[in-house]
C-alpha positions in Angstrom: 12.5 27.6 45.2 10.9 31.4 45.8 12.8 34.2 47.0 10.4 34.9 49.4 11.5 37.7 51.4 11.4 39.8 48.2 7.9 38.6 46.9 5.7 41.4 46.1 1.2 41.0 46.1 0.2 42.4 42.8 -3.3 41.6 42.7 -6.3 39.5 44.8 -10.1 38.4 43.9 -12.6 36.4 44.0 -14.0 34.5 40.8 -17.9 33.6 42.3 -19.6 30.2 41.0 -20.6 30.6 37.6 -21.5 28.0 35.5 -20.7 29.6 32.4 -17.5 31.2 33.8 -14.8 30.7 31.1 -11.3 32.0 30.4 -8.9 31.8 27.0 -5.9 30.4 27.2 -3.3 33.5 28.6 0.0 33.4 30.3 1.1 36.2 33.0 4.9 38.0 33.9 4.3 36.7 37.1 3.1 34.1 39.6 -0.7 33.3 40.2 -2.2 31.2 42.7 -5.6 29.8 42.1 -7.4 28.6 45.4 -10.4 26.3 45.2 -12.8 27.6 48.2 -15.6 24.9 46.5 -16.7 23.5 43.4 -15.1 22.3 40.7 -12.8 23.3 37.3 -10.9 22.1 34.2 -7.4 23.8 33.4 -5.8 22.9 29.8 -2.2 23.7 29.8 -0.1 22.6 27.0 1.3 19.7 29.0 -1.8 18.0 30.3 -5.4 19.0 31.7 -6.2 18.9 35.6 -9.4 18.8 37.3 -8.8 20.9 40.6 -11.4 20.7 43.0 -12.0 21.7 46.8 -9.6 22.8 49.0 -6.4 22.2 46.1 -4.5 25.6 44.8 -3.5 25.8 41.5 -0.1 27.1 40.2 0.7 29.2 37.5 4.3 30.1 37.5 5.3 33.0 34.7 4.8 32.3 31.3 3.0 29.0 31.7 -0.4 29.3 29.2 -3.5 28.5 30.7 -7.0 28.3 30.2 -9.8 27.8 32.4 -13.4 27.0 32.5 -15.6 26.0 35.6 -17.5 22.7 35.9 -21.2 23.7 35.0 -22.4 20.8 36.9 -20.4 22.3 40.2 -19.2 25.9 39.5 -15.6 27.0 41.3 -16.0 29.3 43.7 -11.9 30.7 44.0 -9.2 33.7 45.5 -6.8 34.1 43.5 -3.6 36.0 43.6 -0.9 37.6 41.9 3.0 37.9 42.9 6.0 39.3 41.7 8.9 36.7 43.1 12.1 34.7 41.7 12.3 31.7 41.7 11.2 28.1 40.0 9.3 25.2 40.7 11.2 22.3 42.2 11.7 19.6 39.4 8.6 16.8 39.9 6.6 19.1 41.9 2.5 18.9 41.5 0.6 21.3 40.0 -2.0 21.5 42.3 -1.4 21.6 46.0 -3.6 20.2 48.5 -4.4 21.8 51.7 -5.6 19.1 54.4 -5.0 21.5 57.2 -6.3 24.7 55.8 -3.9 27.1 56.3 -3.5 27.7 52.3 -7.5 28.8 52.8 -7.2 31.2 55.4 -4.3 32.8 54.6 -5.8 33.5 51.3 -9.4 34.8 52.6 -7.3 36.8 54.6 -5.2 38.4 52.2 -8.8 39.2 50.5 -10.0 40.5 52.9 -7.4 43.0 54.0 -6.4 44.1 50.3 -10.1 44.9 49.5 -10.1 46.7 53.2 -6.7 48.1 53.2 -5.1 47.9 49.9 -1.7 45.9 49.3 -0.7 46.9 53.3 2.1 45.4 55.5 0.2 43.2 56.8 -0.8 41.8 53.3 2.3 41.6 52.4 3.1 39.2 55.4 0.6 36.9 54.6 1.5 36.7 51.1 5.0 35.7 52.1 3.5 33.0 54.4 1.0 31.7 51.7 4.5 31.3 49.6 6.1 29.3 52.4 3.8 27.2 52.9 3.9 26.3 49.4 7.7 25.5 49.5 6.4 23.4 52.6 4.0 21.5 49.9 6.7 20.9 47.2 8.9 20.0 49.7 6.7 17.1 50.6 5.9 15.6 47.7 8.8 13.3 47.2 10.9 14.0 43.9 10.0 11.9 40.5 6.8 10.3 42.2 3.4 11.2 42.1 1.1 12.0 44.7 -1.6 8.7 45.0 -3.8 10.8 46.4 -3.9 13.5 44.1 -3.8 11.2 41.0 -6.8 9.7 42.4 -8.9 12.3 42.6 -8.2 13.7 39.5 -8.9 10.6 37.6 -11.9 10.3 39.8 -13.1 13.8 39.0 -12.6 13.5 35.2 -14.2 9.3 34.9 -16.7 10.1 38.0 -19.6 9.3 35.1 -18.7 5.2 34.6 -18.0 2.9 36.9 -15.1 3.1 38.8 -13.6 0.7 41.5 -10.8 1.1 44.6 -8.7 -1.0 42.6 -8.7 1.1 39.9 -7.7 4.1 41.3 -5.4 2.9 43.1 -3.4 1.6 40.0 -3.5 5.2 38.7 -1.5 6.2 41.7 0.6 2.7 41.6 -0.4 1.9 45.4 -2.1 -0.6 46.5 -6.1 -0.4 47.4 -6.0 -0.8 50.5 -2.9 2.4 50.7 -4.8 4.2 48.9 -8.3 3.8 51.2 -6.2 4.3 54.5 -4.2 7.9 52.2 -7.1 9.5 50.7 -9.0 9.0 54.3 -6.5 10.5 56.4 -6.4 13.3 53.7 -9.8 14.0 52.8 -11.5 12.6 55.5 -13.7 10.3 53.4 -13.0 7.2 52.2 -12.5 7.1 47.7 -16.2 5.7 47.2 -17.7 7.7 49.8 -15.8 10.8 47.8 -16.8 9.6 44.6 -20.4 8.9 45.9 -20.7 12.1 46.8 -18.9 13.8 43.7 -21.8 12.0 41.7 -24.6 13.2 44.0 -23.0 17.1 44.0 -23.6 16.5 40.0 -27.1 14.6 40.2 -28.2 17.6 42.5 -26.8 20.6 40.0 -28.5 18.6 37.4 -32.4 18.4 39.3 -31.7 22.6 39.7 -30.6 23.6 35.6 -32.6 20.8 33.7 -35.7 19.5 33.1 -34.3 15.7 32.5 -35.7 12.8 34.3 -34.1 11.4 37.7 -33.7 7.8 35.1 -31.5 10.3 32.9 -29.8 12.3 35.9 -29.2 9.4 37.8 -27.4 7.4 34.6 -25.6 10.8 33.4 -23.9 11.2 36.5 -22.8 7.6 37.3 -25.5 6.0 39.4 -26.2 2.7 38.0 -29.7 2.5 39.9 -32.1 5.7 40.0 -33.4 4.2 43.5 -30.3 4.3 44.7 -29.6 7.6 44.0 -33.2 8.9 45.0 -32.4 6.9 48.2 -28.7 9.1 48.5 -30.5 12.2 47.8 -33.3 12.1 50.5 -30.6 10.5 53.1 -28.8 13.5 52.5 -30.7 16.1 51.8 -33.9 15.2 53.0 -36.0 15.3 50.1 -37.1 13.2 47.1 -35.7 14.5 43.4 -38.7 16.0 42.9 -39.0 17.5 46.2 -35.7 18.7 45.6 -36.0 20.2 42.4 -39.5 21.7 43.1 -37.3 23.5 46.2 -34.5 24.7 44.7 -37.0 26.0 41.8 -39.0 27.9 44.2 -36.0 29.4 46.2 -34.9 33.0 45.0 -31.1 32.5 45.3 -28.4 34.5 44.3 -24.8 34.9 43.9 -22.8 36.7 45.6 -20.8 39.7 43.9 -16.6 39.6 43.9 -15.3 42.5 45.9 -14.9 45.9 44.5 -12.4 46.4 41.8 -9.1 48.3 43.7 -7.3 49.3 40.4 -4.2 51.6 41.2 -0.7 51.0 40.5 0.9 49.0 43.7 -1.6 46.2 43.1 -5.4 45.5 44.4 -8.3 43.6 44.1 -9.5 42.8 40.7 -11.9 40.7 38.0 -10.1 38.4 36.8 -12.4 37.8 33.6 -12.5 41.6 32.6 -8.5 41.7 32.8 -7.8 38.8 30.4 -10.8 39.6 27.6 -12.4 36.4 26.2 -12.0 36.2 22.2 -15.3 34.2 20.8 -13.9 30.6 20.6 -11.8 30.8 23.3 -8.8 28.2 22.1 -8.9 25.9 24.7 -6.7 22.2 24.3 -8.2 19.1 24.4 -7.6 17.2 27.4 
């Protein structure tokens, strides 16, 4: 576990959705903690590849190597921070940590908010030792040697979300039964796993009507919709409009994205751009998954 009580902030940001947002692979001294506020990623570590997504932190303890890109259908939008503590993770602990109640989130857009107000304060340092606790709470409840059904399904679901995919199928990834696995991931998420995956596929179909000019036939079969009238049918249930009247919208919106905080470079830690720190070389090495 983390010696807490001696934990030192060294760092907090905020990576903005990019689709072309990209990072080599890299290891650090220290810990870093990688919260998803939306969207979607891919992490390669030498081990295996993860697919973090929503509300799920990711966990970098020192020396692991990393790299990163975003999900160019679905772009990350992500704090992250940077911490200075002893300790090791518990044998059979996850990688990524869910956050059903939230309190992962707002202890990280606080932290944000007070080092880009305050600098690496009292206060901040407080809330980094709680966001640490409450990652020992996390480890702490995934039970030792067995992996999290939930988790595993929504990984797989993220990374196969383009073929067909049934309950009973991811609910042998996470070796539960379907009907476990409907009554988990709905207490966790909220959603039951098709209405997730549905909507996963949708998220994608909709990124795909803003950045392309392919077809809704092409879109629809690219992102895992069997039937392009059932997914024009989604899409205007949802959102309102037609694929066309979406795409003609979002086309003739002037959007934006919203800058990261100012840099706070100074030597007790600060706010900071993650991409400008770690340099990308031109063919970033990243693993295959």
């Amino acid at each position: 576990m983390l010696s807490v009580a001696e934990a030192r902030l060294l760092y907090t940001g905020h990576t903005p959705p990019d689709a072309a947002w990209e990072m080599a692979a890299h290891t650090h001294p220290h810990w870093e903690f990688v919260y998803f506020l939306r969207g979607c990623g891919r992490i390669d570590t030498p081990s295996r590849t993860l697919h973090p997504q929503q509300y799920y932190l990711a966990v970098y303890p020192p020396g692991l190597s990393h790299a990163e890109r975003a999900d160019p259908l679905e772009p990350e939008d992500t704090i992250f921070l940077g911490v200075e503590v002893a300790g090791a993770v518990p044998a059979g602990a996850p990688p990524l940590l869910p956050d059903p109640r939230g309190e992962l989130r707002w202890l990280a857009e606080r932290l944000l908010e007070e080092v880009t107000t305050h600098g690496v304060s009292a206060l901040a340092t407080h809330y980094t030792r709680a966001f640490l606790l409450l990652i020992e709470r996390g480890w702490a409840a995934q039970p030792a040697g067995r992996p999290d059904a939930v988790e595993a399904a929504v990984q797989y679901l993220h990374a196969n979300f383009t073929r067909r995919l049934t309950l009973a199928e991811l609910a042998g990834v996470g070796r539960v039964s379907p009907t476990h696995l409907a009554h988990r991931f709905t207490a966790r998420l909220g959603e039951s796993p098709m209405r997730y995956l549905q909507r996963v596929r949708l998220e994608a179909g909709k990124r795909l009507l803003a950045t392309t000019d392919l077809s809704v036939q092409e879109i629809a079969r690219h992102v895992g919709f069997d039937d392009p009238l059932y997914f024009s049918r989604v899409l205007k249930r949802t959102t309102g409009a037609s694929p066309s009247g979406y795409r003609r919208a979002v086309k003739n919106a002037t959007t934006s994205i919203p800058a990261a905080p100012p840099s706070i470079p100074n030597g007790e830690g600060g706010a900071y751009d993650r991409a400008s720190a770690y340099p990308h070389p031109p063919s970033p090495p990243f693993l295959e998954g």
